[in-house]
N, C-alpha and C positions, 0 to 999 in steps of 0.2 A: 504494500500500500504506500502511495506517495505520501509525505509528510511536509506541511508547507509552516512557516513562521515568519513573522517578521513582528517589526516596530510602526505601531501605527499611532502616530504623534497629535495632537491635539492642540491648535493654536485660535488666537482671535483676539479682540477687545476685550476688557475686563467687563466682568457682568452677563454676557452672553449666555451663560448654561453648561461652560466647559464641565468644569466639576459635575454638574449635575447626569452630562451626559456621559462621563467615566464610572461614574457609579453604577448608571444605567448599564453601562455594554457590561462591567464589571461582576455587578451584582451582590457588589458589596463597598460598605462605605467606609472610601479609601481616602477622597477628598473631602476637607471640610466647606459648608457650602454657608455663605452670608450673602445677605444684598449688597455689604461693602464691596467697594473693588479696592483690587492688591487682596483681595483673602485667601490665593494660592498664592505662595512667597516660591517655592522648590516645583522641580519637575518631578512627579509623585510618577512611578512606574504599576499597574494591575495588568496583573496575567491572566488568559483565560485560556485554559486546556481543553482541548479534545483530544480525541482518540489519534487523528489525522492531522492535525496545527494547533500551532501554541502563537497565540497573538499577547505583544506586550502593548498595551495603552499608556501612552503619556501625557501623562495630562501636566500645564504647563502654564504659566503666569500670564495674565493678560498684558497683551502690546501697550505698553508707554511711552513716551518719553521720561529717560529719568531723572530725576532731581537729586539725590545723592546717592553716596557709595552701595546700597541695599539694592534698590533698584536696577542700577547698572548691573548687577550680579545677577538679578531678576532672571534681567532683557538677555544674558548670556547663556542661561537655562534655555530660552529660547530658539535661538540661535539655533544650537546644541541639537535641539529637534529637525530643524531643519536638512542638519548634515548627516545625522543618520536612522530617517526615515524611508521606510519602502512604500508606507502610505502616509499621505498626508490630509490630516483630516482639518479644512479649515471651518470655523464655526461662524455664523455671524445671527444676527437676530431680526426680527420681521421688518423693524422701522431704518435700519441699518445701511449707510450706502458706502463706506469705506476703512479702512483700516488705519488705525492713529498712525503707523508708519508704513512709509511711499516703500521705502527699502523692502521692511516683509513682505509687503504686497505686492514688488516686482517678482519677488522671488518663487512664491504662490504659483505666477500667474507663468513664469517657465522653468516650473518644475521639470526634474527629469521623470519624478517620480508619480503613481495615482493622485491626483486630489479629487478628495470631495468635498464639496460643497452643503453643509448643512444648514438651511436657514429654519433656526431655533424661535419658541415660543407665538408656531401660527393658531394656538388655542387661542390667542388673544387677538388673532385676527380673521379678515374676511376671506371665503374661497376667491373671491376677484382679484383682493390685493397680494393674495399667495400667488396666485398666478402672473402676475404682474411683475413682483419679485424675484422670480424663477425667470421671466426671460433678460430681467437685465439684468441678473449674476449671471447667466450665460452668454449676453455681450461681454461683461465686464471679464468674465475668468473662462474664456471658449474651451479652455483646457480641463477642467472641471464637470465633475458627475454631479448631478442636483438631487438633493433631498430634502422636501420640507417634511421638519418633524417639530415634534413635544418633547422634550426632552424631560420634563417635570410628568406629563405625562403618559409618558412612554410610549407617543404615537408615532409611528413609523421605526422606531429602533430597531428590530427585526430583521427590516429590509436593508436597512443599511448595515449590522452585523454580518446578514446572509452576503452582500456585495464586498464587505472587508475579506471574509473568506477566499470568494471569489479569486480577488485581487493578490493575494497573499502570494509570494513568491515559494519556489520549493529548497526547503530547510530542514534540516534536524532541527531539535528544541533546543532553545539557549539555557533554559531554566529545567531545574525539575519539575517534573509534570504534579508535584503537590505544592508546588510556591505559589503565594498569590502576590507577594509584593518586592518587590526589592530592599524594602528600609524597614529599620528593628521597631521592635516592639515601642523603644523609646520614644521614636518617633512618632507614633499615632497616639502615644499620650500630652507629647510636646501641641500638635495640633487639636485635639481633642479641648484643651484649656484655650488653646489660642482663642476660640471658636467660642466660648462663650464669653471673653474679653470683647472682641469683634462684637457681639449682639447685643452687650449689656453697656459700652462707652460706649461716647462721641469724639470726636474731631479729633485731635493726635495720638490721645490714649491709645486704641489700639497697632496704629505704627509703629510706637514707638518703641512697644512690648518685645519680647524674644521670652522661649523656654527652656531652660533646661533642667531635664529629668538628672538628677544625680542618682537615684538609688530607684533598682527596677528587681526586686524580690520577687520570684514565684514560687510559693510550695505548692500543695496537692488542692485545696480549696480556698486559696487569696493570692492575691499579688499584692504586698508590698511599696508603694510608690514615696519618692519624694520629690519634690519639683521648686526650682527656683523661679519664679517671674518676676523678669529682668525688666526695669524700665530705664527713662534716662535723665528726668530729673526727682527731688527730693518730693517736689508737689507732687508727682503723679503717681510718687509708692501710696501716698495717704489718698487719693481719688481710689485705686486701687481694693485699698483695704478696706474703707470707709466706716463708716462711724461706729464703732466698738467691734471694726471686722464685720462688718456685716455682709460687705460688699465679696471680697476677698473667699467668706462662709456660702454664699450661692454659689461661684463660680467654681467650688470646688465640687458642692452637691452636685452641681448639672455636669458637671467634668465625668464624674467618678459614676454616674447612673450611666452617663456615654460607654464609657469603658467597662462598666459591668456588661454591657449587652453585647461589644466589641469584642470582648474576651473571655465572655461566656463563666466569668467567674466573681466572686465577692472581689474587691477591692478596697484598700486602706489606702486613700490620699493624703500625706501632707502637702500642703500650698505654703513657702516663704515669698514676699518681695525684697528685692536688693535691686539698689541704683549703680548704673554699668553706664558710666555719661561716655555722650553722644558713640553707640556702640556702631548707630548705622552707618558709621564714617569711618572705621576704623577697621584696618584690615583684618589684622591679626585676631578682632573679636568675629567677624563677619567669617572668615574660615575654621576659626572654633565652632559656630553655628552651620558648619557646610555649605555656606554661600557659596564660598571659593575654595577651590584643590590648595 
C-alpha cells in the first residue's frame, strides 16, 4: 500500500479561524483560540494518522507587521511554513480582501507548492456574497483551490480534509503513528493559562505576559504543576493578581478545569507572578521562551 505524508501549513491574518480550523482537521485542542489577535505566538504542529498518510498541520501566527522583538520572531515562524510546506493552506474570512503583507501574499500566489484557499466564517454570510467571494479569490490567487467553509462550525471541513489527502505527496511517516503533537506537555499548560489571561485582561496585559511551567509532576492519578506568569512591569503583577488574589485565583481554576479535560486526569496548579522587564525585546529571554533557536 502506498503511504503518503506531508506538512500542511496554515497561514492568514490574525482572527480569521486559523486555530479554530487546526483543531477542527485535528480533532483535538491543540491551539488556544480568543477573539484577540496575536493569540497564537509559536507554530503549534497536530498530527493526524491513518492507516495510509500521516499529515502534520501547522498552525501559525497571524500576518503583521511587527512592532518589537516578539513579533518579529512571530512573523519568522511564518516564514518557516512557507519553506517547508507540501500544502499550503491559506485562510482568509468572508468580509476579507487582502493580506497585511504584499511579500506573503506574493509568495501564496506563486507557490511551487498546492494552495488552498479557505474562505472562513460564511455562517455569517449570504449564499450570493459566498459566491461572489469565491470568484474574486480566484482572480486574485488563479493558483489556488476554493473552499468556502465554517470552520466554528465544521461546514465543509470534510471536503477539504478528503482534498489535503488527495494532494499529499508519497512518504513514509515523519512521526510515530501514536504522536499527536510535537511540543511537551509543558507546553499546553504554558498556553492553556495564557488563554484565560487573553479573555479575562485588556489592552497590554495580555502581550505583555509569557509562561513558564517550572515543575511538571505526573504520578498515576494527578499531575503536579507549577507555573510562573511573567509580566513586564510592577503595575501589571498587581492587575494580575488583583484584589486579595482574586484575579490570579480564577485564572488558575479555568486553567486547571482546561487541563483536567486535556489530560484526562486531577491536576494540582500552583500560579506565581514575577516581573521579567521588557522580556519582548530581549533576546536571550525570547529564546529561553522558544521564540528563537
Amino acid at each position: 500500500m502506498t503511504h503518503k505524508a506531508g506538512f500542511v501549513n496554515i497561514i492568514g491574518n490574525p482572527n480569521v479561524g486559523k486555530s479554530t480550523l487546526m483543531n477542527a482537521l485535528v480533532g483535538e485542542r491543540l491551539s488556544i483560540i480568543t477573539s484577540k489577535a496575536q493569540t497564537t505566538r509559536h507554530r503549534i504542529l497536530g498530527i493526524v494518522n491513518g492507516d495510509d498518510f500521516q499529515i502534520l498541520f501547522s498552525d501559525t501566527p497571524g500576518i503583521i507587521k511587527p512592532a518589537y522583538e516578539l513579533q518579529a520572531s512571530m512573523m519568522d515562524f511564518v516564514k518557516s511554513a512557507f519553506e517547508d510546506a507540501d500544502i499550503l493552506v491559506y485562510m482568509v474570512e468572508i468580509g476579507e480582501k487582502e493580506l497585511k503583507d504584499e511579500a506573503f501574499f506574493e509568495k501564496i500566489k506563486n507557490a511551487e507548492v498546492p494552495v488552498l484557499l479557505l474562505i472562513n466564517k460564511i455562517d455569517t454570510s449570504t449564499q450570493e456574497e459566498v459566491q461572489e467571494k469565491m470568484a474574486y479569490w480566484q482572480r486574485k490567487v488563479p493558483n489556488a483551490i476554493i473552499f468556502p467553509i465554517s470552520a466554528l462550525q465544521n461546514f465543509n471541513i470534510e471536503a477539504v480534509f478528503e482534498k489535503i489527502i488527495e494532494l499529499l505527496p508519497e512518504s513514509p511517516a515523519f512521526y510515530p503513528k501514536d504522536q499527536l503533537t510535537d511540543r511537551p506537555e509543558r507546553f499546553f499548560v504554558n498556553e492553556a493559562i495564557r488563554e484565560k489571561i487573553l479573555i479575562h485582561y485588556k489592552k497590554e496585559i495580555p502581550y505583555s505576559v509569557e509562561i513558564d511551567t517550572e515543575e511538571f509532576f505526573e504520578a498515576a492519578h494527578i499531575i503536579k504543576i507549577r507555573s510562573i506568569i511573567m509580566v513586564e512591569r510592577d503595575s501589571q503583577k498587581g492587575i494580575i493578581i488583583g484584589h486579595k488574589g482574586a484575579g490570579l485565583k480564577r485564572i488558575g481554576t479555568e486553567a486547571r478545569k482546561d487541563l483536567e479535560k486535556f489530560f484526562g486526569k486531577k491536576i494540582f496548579l500552583e500560579l506565581y507572578v514575577k516581573v521579567n522587564k521588557d522580556w519582548r525585546n530581549n533576546q536571550n529571554q525570547l529564546r529561553r521562551f522558544g521564540y528563537k533557536e
